[in-house]
Structures are given as C-alpha cells and as structure tokens.
MARRO-141338 format. One record per residue: residue in one letter; chain; x, y, z of N, C-alpha, C in turn. Coordinates in nm, 3 decimals, padded with zeros to 5 digits, m for minus. Layout:
SITE  res  chain   n_east  n_north     n_up  ca_east  ca_north    ca_up   c_east  c_north     c_up
SITE    a      A        X        Y        Z        X         Y        Z        X        Y        Z
...
# end
This chain:
SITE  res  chain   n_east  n_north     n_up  ca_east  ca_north    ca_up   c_east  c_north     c_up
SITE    x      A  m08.366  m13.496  m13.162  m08.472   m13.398  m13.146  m08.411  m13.263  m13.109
SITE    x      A  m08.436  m13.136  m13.209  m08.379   m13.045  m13.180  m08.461  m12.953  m13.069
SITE    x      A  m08.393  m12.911  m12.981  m08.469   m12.826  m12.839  m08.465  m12.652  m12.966
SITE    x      A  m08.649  m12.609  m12.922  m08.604   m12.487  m12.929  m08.593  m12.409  m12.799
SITE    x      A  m08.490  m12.299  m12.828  m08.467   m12.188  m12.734  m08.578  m12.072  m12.788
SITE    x      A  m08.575  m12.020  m12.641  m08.689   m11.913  m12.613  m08.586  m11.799  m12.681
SITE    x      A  m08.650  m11.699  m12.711  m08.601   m11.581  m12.824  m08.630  m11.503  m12.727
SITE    x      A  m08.500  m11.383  m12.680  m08.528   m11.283  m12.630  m08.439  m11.180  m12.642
SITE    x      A  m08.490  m11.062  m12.598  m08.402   m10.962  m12.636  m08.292  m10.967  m12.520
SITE    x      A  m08.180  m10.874  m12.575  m08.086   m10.852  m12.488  m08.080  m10.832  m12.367
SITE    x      A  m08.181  m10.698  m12.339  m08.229   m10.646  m12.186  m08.269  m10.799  m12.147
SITE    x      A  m08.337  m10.869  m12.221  m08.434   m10.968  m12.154  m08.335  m11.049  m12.083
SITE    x      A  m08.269  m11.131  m12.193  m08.126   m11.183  m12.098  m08.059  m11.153  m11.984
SITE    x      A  m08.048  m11.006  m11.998  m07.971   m10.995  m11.883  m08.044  m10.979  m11.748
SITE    x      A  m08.151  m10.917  m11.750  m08.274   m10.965  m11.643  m08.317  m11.104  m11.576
SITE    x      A  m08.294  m11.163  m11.668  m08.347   m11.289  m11.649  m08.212  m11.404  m11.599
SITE    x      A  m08.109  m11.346  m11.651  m07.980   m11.422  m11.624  m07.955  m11.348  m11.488
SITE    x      A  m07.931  m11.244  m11.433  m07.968   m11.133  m11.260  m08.063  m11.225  m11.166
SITE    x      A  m08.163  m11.265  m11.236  m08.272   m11.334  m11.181  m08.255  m11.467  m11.131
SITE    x      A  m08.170  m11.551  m11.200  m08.133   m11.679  m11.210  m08.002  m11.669  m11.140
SITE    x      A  m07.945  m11.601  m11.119  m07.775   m11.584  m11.047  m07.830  m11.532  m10.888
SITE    x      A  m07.929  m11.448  m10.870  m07.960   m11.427  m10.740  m07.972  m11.527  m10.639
SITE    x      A  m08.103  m11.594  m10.707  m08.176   m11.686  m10.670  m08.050  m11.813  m10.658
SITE    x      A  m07.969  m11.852  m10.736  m07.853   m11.968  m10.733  m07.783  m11.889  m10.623
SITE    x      A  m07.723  m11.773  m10.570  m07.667   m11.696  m10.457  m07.735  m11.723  m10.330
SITE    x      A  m07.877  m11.715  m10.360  m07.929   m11.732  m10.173  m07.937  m11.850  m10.152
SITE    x      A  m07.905  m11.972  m10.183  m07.826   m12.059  m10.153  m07.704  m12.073  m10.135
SITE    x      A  m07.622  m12.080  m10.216  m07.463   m12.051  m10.241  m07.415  m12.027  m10.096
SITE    x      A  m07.279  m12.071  m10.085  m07.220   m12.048  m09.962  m07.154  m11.907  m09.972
SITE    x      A  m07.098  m11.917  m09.838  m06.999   m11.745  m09.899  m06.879  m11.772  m09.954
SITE    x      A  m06.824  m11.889  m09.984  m06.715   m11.870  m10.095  m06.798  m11.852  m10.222
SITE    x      A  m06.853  m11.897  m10.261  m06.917   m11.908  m10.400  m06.945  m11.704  m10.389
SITE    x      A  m06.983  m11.665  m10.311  m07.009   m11.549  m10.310  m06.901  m11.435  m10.319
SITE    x      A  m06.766  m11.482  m10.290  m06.694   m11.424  m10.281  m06.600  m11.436  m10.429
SITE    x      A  m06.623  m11.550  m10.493  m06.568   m11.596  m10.603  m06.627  m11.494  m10.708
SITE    x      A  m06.755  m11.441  m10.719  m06.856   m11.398  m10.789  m06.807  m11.244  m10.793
SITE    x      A  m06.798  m11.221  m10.670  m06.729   m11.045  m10.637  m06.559  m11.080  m10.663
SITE    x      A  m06.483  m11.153  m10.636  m06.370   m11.164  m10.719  m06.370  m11.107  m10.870
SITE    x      A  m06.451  m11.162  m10.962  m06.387   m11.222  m11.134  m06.518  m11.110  m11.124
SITE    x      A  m06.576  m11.036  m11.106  m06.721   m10.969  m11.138  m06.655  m10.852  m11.224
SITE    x      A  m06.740  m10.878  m11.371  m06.709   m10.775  m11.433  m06.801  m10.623  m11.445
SITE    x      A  m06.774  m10.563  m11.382  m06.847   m10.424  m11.381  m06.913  m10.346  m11.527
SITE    x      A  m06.871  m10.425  m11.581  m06.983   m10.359  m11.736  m07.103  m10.440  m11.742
SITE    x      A  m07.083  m10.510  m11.597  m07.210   m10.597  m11.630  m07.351  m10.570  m11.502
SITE    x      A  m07.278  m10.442  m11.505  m07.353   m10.357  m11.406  m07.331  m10.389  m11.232
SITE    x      A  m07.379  m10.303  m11.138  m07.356   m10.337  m11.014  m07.491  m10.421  m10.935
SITE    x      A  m07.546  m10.470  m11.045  m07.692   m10.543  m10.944  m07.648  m10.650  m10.861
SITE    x      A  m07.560  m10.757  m10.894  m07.564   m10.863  m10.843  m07.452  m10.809  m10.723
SITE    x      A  m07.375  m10.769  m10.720  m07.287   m10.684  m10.585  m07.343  m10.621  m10.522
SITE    x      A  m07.438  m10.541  m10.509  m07.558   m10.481  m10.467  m07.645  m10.568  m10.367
SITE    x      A  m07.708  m10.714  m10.429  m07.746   m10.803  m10.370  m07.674  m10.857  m10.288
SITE    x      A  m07.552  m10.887  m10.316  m07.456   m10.989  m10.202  m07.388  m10.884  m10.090
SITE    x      A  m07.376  m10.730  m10.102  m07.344   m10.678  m09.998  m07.448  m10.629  m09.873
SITE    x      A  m07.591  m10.643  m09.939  m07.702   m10.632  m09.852  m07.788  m10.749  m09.819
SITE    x      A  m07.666  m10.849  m09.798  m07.715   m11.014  m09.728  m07.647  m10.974  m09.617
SITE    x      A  m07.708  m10.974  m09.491  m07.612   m10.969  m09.369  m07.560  m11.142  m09.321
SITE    x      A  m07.542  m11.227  m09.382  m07.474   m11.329  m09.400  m07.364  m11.302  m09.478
SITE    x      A  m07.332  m11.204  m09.575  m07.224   m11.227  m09.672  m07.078  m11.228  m09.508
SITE    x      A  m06.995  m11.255  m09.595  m06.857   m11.253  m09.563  m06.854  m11.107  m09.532
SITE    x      A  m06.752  m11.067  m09.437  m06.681   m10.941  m09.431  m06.580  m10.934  m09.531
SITE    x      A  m06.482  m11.027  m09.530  m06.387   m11.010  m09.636  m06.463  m10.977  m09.834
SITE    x      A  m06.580  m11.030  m09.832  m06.639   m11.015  m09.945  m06.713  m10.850  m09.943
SITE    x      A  m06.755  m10.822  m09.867  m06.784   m10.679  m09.866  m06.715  m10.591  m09.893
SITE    x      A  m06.568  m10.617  m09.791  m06.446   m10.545  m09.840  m06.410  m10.534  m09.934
SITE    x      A  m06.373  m10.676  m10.029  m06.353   m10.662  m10.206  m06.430  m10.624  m10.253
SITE    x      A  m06.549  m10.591  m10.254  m06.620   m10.543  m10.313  m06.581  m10.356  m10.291
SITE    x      A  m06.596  m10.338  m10.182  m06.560   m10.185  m10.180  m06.416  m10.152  m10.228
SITE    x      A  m06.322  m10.239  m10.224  m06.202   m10.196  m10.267  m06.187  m10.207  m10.437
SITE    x      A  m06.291  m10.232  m10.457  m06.320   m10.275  m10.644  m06.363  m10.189  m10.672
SITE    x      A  m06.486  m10.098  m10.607  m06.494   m09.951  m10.689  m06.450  m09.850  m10.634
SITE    x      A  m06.309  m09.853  m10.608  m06.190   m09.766  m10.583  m06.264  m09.654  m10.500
SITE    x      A  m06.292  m09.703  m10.345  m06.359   m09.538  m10.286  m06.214  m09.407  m10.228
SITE    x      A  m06.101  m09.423  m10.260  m06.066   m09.311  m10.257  m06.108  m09.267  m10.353
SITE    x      A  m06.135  m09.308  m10.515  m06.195   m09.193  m10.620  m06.285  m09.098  m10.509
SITE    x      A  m06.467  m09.182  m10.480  m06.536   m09.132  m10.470  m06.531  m09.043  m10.357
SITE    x      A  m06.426  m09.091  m10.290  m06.435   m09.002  m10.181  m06.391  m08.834  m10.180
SITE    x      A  m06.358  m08.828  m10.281  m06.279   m08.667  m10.365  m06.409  m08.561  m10.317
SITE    x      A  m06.546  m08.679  m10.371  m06.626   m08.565  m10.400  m06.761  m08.602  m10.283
SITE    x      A  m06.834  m08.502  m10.274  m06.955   m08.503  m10.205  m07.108  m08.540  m10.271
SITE    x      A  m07.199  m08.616  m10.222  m07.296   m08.644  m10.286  m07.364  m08.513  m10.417
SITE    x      A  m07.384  m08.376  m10.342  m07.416   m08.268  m10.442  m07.321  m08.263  m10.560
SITE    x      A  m07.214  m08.290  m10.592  m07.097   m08.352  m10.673  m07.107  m08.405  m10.746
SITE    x      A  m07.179  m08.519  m10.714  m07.197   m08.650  m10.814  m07.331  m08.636  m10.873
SITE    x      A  m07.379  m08.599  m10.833  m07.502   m08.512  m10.879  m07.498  m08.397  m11.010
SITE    x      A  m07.463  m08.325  m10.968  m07.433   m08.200  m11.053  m07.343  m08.236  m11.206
SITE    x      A  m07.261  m08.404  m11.145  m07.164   m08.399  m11.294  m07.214  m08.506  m11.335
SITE    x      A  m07.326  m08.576  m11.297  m07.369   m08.668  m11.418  m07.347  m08.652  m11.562
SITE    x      A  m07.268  m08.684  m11.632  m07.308   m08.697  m11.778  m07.413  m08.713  m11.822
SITE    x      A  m07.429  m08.673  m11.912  m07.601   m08.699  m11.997  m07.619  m08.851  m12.066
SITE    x      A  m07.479  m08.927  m12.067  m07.525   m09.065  m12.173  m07.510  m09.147  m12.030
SITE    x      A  m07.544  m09.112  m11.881  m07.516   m09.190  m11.806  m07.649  m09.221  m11.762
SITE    x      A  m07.720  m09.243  m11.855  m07.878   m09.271  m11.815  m07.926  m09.360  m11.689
SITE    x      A  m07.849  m09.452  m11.634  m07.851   m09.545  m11.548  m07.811  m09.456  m11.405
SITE    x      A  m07.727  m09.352  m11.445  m07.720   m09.302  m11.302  m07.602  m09.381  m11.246
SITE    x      A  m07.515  m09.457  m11.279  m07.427   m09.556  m11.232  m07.306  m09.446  m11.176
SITE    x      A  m07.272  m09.337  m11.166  m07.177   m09.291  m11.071  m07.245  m09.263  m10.960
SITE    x      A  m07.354  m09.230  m10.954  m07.436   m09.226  m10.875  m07.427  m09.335  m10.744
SITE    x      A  m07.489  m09.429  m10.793  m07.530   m09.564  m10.748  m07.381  m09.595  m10.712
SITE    x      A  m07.268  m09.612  m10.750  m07.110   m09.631  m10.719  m07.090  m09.590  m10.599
SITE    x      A  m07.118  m09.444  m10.606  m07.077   m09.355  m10.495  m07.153  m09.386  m10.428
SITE    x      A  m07.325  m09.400  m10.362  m07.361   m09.458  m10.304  m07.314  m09.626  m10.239
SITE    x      A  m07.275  m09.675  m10.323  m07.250   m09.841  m10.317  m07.143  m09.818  m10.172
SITE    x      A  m07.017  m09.721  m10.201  m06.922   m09.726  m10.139  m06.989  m09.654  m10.001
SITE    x      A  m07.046  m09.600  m09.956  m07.100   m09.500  m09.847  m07.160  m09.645  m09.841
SITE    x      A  m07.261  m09.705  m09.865  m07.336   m09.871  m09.771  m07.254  m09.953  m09.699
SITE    x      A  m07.149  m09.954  m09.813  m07.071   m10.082  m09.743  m07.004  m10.035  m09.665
SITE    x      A  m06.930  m09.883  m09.633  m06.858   m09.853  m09.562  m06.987  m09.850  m09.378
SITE    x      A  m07.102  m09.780  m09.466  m07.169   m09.768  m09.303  m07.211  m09.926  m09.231
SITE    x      A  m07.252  m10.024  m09.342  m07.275   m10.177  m09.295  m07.161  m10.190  m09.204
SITE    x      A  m07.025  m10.224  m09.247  m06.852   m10.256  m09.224  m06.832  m10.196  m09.121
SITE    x      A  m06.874  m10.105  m09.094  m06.835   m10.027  m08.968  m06.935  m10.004  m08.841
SITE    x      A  m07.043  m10.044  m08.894  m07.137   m10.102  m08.751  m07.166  m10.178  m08.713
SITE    x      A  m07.107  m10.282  m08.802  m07.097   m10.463  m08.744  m07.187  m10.533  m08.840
SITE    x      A  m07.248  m10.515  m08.919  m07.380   m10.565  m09.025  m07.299  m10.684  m09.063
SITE    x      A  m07.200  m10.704  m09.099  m07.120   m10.846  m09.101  m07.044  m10.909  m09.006
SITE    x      A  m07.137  m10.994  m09.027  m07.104   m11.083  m08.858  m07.027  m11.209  m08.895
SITE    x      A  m06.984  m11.222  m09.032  m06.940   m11.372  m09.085  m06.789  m11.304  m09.126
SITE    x      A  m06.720  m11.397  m09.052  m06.541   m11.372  m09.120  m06.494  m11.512  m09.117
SITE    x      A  m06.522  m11.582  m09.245  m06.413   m11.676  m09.254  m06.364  m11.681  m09.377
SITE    x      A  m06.364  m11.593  m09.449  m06.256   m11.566  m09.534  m06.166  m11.477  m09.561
SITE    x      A  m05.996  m11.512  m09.621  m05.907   m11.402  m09.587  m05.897  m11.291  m09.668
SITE    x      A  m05.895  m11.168  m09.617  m05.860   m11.081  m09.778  m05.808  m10.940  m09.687
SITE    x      A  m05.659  m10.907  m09.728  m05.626   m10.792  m09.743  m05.591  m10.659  m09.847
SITE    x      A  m05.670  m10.597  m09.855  m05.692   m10.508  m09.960  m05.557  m10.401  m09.957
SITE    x      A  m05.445  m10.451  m09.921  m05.306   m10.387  m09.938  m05.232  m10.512  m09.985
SITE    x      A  m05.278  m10.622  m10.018  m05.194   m10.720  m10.077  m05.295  m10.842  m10.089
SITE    x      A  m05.397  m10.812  m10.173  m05.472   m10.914  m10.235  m05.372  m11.042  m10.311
SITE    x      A  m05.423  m11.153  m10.234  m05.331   m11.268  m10.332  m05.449  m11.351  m10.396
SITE    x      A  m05.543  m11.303  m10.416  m05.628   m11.398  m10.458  m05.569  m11.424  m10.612
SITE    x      A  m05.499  m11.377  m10.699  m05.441   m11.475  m10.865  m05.320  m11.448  m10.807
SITE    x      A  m05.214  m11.529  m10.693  m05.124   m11.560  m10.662  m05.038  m11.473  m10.652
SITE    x      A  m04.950  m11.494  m10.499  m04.829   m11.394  m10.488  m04.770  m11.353  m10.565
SITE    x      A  m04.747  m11.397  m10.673  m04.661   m11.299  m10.791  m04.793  m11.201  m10.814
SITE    x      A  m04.895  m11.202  m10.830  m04.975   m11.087  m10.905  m05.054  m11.043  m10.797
SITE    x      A  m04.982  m11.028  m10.646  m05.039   m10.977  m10.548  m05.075  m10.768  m10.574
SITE    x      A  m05.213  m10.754  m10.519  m05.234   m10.611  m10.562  m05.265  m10.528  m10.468
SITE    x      A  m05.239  m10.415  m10.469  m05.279   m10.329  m10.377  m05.373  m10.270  m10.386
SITE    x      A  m05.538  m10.235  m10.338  m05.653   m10.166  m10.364  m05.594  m10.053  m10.330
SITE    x      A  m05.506  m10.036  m10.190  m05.512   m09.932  m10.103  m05.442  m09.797  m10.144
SITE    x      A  m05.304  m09.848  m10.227  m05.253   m09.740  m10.286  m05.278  m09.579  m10.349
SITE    x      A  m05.386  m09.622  m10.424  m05.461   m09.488  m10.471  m05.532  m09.402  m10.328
SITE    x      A  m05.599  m09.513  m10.280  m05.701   m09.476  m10.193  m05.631  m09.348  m10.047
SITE    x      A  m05.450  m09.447  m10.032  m05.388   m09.367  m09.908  m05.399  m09.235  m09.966
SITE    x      A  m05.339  m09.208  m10.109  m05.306   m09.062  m10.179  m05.402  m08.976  m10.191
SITE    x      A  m05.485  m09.050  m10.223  m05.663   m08.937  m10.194  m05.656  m08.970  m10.078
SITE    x      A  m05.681  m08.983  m09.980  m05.722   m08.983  m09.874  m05.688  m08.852  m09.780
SITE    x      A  m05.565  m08.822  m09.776  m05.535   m08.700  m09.755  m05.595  m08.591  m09.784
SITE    x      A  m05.627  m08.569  m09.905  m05.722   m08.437  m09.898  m05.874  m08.450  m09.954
SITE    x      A  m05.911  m08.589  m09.930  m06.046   m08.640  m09.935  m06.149  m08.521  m09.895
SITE    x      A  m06.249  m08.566  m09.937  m06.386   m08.478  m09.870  m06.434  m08.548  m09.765
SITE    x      A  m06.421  m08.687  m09.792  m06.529   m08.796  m09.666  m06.344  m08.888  m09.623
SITE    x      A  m06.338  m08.881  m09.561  m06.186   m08.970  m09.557  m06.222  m09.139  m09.519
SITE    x      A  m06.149  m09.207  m09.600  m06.209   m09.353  m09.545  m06.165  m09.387  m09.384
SITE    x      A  m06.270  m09.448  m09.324  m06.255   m09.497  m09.208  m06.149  m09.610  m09.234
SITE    x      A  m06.014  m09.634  m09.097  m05.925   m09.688  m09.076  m05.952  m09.852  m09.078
SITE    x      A  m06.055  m09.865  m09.014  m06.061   m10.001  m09.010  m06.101  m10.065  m09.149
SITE    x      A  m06.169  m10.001  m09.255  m06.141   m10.011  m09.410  m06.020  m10.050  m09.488
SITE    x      A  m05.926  m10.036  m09.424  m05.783   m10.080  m09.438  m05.687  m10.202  m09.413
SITE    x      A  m05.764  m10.264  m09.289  m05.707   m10.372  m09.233  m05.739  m10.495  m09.327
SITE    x      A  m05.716  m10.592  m09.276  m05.681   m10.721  m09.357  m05.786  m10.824  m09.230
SITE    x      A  m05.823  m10.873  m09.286  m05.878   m11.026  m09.251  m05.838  m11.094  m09.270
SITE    x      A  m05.843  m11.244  m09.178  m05.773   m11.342  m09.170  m05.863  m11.431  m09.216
SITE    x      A  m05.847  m11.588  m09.248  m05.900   m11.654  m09.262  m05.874  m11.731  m09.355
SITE    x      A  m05.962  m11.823  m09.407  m05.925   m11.953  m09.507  m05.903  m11.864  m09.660
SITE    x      A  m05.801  m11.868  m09.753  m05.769   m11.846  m09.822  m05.878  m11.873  m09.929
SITE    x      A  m05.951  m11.790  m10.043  m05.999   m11.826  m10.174  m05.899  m11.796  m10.291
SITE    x      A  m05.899  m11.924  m10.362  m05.810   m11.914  m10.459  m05.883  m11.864  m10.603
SITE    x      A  m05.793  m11.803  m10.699  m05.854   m11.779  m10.817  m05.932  m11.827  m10.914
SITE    x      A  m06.077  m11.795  m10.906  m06.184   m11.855  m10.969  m06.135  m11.878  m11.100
SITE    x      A  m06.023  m11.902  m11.140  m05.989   m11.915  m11.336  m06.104  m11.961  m11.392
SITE    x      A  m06.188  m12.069  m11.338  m06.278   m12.117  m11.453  m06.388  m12.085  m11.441
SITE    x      A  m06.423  m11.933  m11.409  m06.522   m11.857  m11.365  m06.508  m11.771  m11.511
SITE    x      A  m06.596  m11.738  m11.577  m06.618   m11.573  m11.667  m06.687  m11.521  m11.609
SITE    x      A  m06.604  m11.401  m11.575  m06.579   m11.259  m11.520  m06.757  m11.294  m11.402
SITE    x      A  m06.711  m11.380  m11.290  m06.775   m11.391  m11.191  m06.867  m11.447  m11.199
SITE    x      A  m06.866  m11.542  m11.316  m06.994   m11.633  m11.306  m06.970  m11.797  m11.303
SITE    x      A  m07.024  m11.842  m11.208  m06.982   m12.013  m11.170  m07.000  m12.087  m11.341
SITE    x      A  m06.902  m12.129  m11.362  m06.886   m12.218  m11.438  m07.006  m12.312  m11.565
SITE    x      A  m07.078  m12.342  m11.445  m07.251   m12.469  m11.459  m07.304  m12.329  m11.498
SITE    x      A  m07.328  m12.217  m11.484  m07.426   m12.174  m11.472  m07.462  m12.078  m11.631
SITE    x      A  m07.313  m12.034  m11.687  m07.315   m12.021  m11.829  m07.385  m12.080  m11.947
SITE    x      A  m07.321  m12.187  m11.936  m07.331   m12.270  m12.050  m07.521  m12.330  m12.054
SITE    x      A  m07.554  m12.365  m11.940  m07.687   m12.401  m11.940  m07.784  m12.301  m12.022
SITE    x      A  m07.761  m12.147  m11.906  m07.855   m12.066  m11.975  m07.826  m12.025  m12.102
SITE    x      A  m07.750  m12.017  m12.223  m07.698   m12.000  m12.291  m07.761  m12.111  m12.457
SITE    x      A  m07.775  m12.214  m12.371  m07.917   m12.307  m12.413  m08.031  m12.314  m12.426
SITE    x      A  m08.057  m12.273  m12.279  m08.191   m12.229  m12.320  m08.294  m12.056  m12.408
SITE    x      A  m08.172  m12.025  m12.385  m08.209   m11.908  m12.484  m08.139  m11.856  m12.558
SITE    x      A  m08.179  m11.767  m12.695  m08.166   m11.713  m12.783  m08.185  m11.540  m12.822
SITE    x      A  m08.073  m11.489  m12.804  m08.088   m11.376  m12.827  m08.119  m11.291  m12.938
SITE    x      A  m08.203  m11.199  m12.917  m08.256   m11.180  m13.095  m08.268  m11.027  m13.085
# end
C-alpha cells in the first residue's frame, strides 16, 4: 500500500520542519541541544538558535557556541545605527540585523547569569568538538577586532568551560538528529 505524502511548498517545509524540531527540543536534553548548535547550518536561518539560546535551561557552554559561531568580533566593528543604515536591499529577512542582535542577547543573558546549567565543556580558543587534530579557535579574529571594536567583547566571553565532553555529531546533517530527517522527509512532498 503506497502512503501518500502531503504536497507542500518549500516555505511550507521549512516552517513546519522549525515547528517539529522545536517542539522535539523542549524535550531534548542539553546535549541533544548542543549537538544541534554544533553541526547547525546557518543558511538554514537563525530560528532554531534563537529558540535554544532563550531557554534559560540551555547549557552555558551551548550559548557560548552559539555566540562564537556568528563571529561577534565581526559585529562588534559596528554600532546598531550601522547595521541599519547598510542593510542591503536583497536582505529582505533583515538577517544582519537579527545576527547582530543575536550576539548583544547572548552576550547580555551570559553575563547576568540567565544560564544557570554548566555541564558541558567548550572552550572557544580551542574547540575540540571534531577532535584534537581539527581543534579551532573562535577567538582569534575576535582578539584582533577587539582592539579597536565599537562595543568590545566582555572578558568572561572568552573563558572556557569545563565539563563532560560532546563529541562530534557526524551522523547529524548540519544539526539535525539523525531520526528526525528521514521521517519527515516521508511524510512530505515538496512541490
């Protein structure tokens, strides 16, 4: 018996797949959460990072990767009237926008205690999450702007957390659990 799949458009998918990954998240533990902001591919917009940095359950160490992923020494160059004024015109979404904002949340959450959960490890001057040989530095760019920054990152943005090691989600695409692909992918049809 052949199953039909529901027909939807693209936008629809990806709404509806946001919808279905949230909802599987507010369950999810905070590794699963941290696995997600690991492998998360940013063309796939910032909603679901958005959601997991404004759970005051997430991880600290997951907040951190997350801010060290949209590189805030860039944003820190410039001032909100800045990011404003140079929107591009095909940036209809507003997404430097929302970036530069993203990094100003997590930095004001991170620094007034809004994460109260640390049990996972992550230093953003020597990320080992895809193994000591391909250990990375977030911080590098960030020290060199930082110097003549407009907003300078706060110090404690820098440090390292301790804790139980997460290893590399490999059988994750680009931040999505494994089960959770292939199902929806069944039930619908993109048209």
């Amino acid at each position: 018996m052949k199953i039909e799949r529901e027909k939807i458009t693209s936008e629809q998918f990806e709404q509806k797949f946001k919808e279905i990954l949230i909802e599987y998240l507010k369950d999810a533990g905070v590794e699963v959460r941290h696995k997600v902001v690991c492998g998360w591919n940013w063309d796939a917009g910032p909603d679901i990072p958005i959601w997991i940095i404004r759970q005051a359950d997430t991880d600290k160490a997951t907040a951190l990767r997350v801010y060290w992923s949209i590189e805030p020494g860039y944003h820190k160059q410039f001032d909100r009237e800045q990011v404003l004024n140079d929107i591009p015109d095909w940036d209809t979404d507003k997404e430097a926008l929302i970036i530069f904002d993203l990094v100003e949340e997590i930095e004001e959450k991170y620094v007034s205690g809004f994460y109260q959960n640390s049990e996972i490890a992550f230093n953003p001057a020597w990320d080992t999450t895809y193994g000591e040989e391909r250990a990375y530095d977030f911080t590098a760019y960030a020290r060199k702007q930082n110097v003549n920054a407009v907003r300078k990152i706060p110090d404690i943005m820098f440090e390292g957390l301790d804790g139980r090691k997460i290893s590399d989600p490999d059988d994750w695409a680009e931040g999505i659990p494994p089960y959770m692909g292939p199902a929806f992918y069944q039930k619908y049809d993109i048209v």
